[in-house]
C-alpha positions in Angstrom: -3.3 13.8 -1.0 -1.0 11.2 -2.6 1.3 8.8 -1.6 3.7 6.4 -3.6 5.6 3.7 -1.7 8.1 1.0 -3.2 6.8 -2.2 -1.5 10.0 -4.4 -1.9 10.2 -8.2 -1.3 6.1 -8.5 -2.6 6.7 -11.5 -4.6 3.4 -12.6 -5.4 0.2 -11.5 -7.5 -2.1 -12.9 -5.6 -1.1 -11.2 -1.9 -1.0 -8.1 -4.0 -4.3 -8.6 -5.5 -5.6 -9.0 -1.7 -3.2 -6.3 -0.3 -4.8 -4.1 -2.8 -8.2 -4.7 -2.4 -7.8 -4.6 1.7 -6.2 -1.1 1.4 -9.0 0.0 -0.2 -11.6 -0.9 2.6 -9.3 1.6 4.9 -11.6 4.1 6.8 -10.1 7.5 4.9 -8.3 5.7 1.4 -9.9 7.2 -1.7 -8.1 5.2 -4.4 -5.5 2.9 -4.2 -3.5 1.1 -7.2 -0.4 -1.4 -6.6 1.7 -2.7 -9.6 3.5 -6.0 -8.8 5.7 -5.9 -11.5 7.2 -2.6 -10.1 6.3 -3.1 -6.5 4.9 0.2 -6.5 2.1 1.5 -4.4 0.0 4.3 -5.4 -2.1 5.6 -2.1 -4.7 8.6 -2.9 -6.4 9.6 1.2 -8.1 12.7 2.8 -5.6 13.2 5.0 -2.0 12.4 6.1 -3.1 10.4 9.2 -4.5 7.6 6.9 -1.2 7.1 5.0 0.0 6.3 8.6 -2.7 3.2 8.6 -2.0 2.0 5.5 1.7 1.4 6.3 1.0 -0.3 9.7 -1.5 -2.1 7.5 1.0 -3.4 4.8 3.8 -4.2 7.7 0.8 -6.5 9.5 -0.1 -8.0 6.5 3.0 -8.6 4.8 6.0 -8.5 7.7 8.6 -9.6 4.5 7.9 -6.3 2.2 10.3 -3.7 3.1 8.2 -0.3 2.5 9.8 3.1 0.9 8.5 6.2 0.7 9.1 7.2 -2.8 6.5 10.6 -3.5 
């Protein structure tokens, strides 16, 4: 299963580096890609319950970045 958010308001490389590399660790996340130019999350899980974590995830880690649920 794949999901894409638009993570507005990440305005820096470096917390997206991190973001990125902490979504990965989820229990459940397969691959996960994030493109600071276009504030684009790319989520790939085994099921639908993880994309639930990786929001609450992003909103904990980042409380600025308004999250969309683009695909």
């Amino acid at each position: 299963m794949k999901r894409v958010y638009k993570l507005e308001g990440l305005d820096c490389a470096d917390c997206t580096a991190k973001l990125e590399r902490a979504i990965a660790k989820l229990e459940g996340v397969e691959k996960v890609g994030i493109n600071f130019i276009t504030q684009k999350c790319s989520v790939e899980a085994l099921d639908e319950d993880v994309f639930d974590k990786v929001e609450k995830f992003i909103v904990k880690q980042e409380p600025d970045v308004e999250i969309t649920v683009l695909q």
